[in-house]
C-alpha positions in Angstrom: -20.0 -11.0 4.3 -17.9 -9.1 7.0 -14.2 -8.5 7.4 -14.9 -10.4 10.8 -15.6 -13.2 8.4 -12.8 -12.7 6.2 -10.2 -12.0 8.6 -11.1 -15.6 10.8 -10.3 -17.5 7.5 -7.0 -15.3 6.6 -3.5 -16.9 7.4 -2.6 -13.1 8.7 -4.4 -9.7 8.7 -2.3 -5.7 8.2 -4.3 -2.6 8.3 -2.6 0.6 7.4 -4.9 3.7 7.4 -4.5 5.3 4.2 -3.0 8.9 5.3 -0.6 7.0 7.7 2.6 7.6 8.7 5.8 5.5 8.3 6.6 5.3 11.9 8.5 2.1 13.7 5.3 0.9 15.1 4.4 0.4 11.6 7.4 -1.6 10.5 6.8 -3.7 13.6 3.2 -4.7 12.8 4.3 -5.6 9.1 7.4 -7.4 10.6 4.8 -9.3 12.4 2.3 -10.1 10.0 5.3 -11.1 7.5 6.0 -13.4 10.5 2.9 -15.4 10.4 2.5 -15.7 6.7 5.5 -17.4 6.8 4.7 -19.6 9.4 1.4 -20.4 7.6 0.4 -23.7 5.1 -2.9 -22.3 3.7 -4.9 -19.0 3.6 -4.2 -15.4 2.4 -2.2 -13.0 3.6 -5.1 -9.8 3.8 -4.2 -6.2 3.3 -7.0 -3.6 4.4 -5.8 -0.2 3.0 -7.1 3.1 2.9 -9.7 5.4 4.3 -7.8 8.0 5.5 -7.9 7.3 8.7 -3.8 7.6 10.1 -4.5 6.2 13.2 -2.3 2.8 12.8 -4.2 0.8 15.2 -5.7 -1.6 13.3 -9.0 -1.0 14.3 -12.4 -1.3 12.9 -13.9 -3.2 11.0 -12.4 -2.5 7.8 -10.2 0.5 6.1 -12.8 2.8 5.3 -14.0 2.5 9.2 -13.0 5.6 11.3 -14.6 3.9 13.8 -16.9 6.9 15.1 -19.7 6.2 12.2 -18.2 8.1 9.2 -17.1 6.0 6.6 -14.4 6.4 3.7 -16.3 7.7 1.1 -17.2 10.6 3.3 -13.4 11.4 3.9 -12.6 10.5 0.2 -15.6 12.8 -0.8 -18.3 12.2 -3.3 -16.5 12.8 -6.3 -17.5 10.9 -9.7 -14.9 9.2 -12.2 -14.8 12.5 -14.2 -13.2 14.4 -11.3 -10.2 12.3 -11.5 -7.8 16.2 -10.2 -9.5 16.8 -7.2 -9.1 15.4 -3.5 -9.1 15.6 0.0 -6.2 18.1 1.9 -4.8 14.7 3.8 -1.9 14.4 5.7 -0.3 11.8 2.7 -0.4 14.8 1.0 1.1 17.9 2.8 4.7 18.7 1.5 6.5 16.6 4.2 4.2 13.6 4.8 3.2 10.5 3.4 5.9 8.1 4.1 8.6 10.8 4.1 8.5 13.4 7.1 11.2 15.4 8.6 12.2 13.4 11.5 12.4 9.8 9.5 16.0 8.6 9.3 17.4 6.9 6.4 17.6 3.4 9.0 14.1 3.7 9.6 13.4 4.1 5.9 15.9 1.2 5.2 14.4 -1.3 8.3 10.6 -0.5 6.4 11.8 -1.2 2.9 13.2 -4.5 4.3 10.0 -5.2 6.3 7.6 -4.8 2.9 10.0 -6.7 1.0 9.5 -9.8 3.6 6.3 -9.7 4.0 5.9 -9.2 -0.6 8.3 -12.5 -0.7 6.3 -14.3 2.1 5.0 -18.0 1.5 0.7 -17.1 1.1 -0.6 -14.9 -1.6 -1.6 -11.9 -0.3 -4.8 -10.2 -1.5 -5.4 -6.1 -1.0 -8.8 -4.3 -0.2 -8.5 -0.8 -0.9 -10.8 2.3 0.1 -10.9 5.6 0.3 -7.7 7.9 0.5 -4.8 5.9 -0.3 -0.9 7.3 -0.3 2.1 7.1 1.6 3.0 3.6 3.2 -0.4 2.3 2.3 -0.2 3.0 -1.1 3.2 1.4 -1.0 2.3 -1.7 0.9 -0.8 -2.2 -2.3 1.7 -2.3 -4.7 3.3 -5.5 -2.9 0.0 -7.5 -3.0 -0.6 -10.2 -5.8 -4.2 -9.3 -6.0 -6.4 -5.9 -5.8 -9.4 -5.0 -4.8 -10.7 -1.6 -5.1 -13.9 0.1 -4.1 -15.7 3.1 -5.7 -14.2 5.7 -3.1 -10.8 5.0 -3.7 -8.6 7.7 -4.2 -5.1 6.8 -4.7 -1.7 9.5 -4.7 1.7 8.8 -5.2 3.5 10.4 -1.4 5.8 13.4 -2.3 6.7 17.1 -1.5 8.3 20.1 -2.9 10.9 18.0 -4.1 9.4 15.7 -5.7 7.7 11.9 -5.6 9.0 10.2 -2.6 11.8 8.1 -4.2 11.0 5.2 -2.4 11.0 1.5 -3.8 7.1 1.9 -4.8 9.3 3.9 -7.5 10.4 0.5 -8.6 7.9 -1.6 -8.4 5.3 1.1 -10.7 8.3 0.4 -13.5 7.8 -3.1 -13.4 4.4 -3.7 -13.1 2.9 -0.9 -15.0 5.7 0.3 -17.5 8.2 3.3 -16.9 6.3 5.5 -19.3 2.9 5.2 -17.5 5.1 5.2 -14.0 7.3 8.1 -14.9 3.7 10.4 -15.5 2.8 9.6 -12.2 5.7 10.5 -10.9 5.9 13.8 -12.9 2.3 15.2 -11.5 1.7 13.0 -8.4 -2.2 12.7 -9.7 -5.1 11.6 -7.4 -6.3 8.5 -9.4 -9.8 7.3 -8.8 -11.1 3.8 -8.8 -11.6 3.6 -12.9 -8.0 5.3 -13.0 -6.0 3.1 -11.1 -7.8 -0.2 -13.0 -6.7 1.4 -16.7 -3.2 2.1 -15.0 -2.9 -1.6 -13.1 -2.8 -0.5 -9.9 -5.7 -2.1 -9.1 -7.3 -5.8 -10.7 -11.0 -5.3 -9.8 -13.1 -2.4 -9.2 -16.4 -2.6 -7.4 -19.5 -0.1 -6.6 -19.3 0.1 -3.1 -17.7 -1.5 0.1 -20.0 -4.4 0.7 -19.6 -5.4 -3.0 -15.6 -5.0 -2.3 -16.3 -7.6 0.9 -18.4 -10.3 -1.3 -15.5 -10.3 -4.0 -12.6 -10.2 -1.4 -14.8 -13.5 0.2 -14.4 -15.3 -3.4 -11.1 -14.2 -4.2 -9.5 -15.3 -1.1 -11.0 -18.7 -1.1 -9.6 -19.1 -4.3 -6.3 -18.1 -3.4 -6.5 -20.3 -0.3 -6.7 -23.1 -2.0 -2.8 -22.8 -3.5 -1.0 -25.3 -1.2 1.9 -24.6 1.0 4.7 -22.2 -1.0 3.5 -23.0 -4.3 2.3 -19.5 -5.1 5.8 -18.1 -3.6 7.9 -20.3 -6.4 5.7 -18.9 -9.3 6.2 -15.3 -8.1 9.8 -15.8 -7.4 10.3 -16.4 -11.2 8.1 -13.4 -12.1 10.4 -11.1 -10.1 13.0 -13.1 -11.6 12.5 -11.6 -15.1 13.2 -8.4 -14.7 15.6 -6.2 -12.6 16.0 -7.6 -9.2 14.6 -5.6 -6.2 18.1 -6.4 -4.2 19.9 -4.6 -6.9 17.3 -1.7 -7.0 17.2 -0.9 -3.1 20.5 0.8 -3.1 20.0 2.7 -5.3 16.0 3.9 -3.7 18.0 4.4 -0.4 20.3 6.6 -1.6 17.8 9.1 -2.9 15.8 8.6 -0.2 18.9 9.5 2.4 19.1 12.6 -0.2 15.6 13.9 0.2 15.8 13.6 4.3 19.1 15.8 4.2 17.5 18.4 2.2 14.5 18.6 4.3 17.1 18.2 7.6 20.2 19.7 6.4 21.3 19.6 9.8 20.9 16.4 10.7 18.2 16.3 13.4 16.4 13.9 12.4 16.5 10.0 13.6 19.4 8.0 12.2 
């Protein structure tokens, strides 16, 4: 099995390299693949995270594809479960990047949180396939997928700086999903979790050995999600976000520390509004 094969059965396809930048053209492509799940009666909505790769094209022929022969787990490097500390120096993980660098205005900020909201409420289930380095808006857009798919390479990080995590809405969305105790040591130390880390913690529903095995078991999982009809699957997770703390009455309150970390890091105001 392919992603070629994958994708041509998907009811819409977002690839976002997993050291990548929040940038407008980003928004725009999940604007537009929110679009189409919407307009769609069957098929998944496919995520390809990860690999490092920042570029935002889209390209390849799956995350971990750099597209010049070196693949993810070369990036991510070889390290074992044990060496859960350690990770590559990526650009998710420099003191201003991730999701959050000097430049980004709070309306950009706002305009992407509205976009991943869209495209997490959208009519298809949407199923994530995760390698290699994984932070910033990727890491962000994983936690809006209903199923997860990880691969032996994975390395996943919370964005942040000096100041902190990155109080985004991912912020949120750890508390409900994986508990605010489990969430709130992430957000303490920012760890690199590995593959068999990020399973214990949630983050992730299936691990596998390697990228091919990650293809075979996105090919079985997405037939199976195909065949919920029409917005049947969008009712049943409306009524689990139902039980807990609205995301509407959260987003405020992420934007407004997220407008406070941009001022610190451009106290005078450079930076796009």
């Amino acid at each position: 099995m392919t992603v070629s094969g994958i994708r041509d059965r998907a009811a819409a396809v977002l690839t976002v390299g997993g050291d990548e930048e929040l940038t407008p053209a980003l928004v725009a492509r999940v604007k537009a693949v929110a679009e189409e799940a919407e307009g769609a009666d069957s098929g998944v909505v496919l995520l390809l995270l990860g690999g490092g790769t920042g570029t935002g094209t889209g390209g390849g022929d799956g995350p971990g594809d750099r597209g010049d022969g070196t693949d993810s787990g070369e990036r991510a490097g070889t390290a074992g479960s044990g060496e859960r500390a350690e990770a590559p120096a990526v650009a998710g993980s420099s003191p201003v990047a991730g999701g959050s660098p000097v430049g980004t205005g709070i309306h950009l900020v706002n305009t992407w949180e509205r976009a991943l909201r869209r495209l997490e409420t959208a009519d298809r289930p949407t199923l994530a396939l995760v390698t290699g380095v994984c932070t910033g808006p990727a890491l962000e857009t994983l936690l809006i997928a209903d199923h997860r798919i990880a691969d032996g390479t994975v390395r996943l990080r919370l964005a942040g700086g000096e100041d902190g995590a990155w109080p985004s809405t991912a912020v949120h969305r750890l508390a409900q999903q994986i508990g605010t105790a489990r969430a709130r040591r992430l957000l303490l130390r920012r760890p690199w979790l590995d593959a068999e880390l990020a399973a214990g913690l949630d983050l992730v529903d299936e691990t596998v050995t390697d990228p091919q095995e990650a293809l075979e078991r996105a090919a079985v999982v997405s037939e199976e999600l195909s065949a919920v009809p029409g917005r049947e699957w969008s009712i049943r997770r409306r009524l689990l976000f139902d039980a807990t703390l609205s995301y509407e009455e959260a987003l405020g309150a992420h934007l407004a520390a997220c407008d406070r970390s941009l001022r610190r890091r451009d106290p005078v105001g450079t930076g796009a509004r």
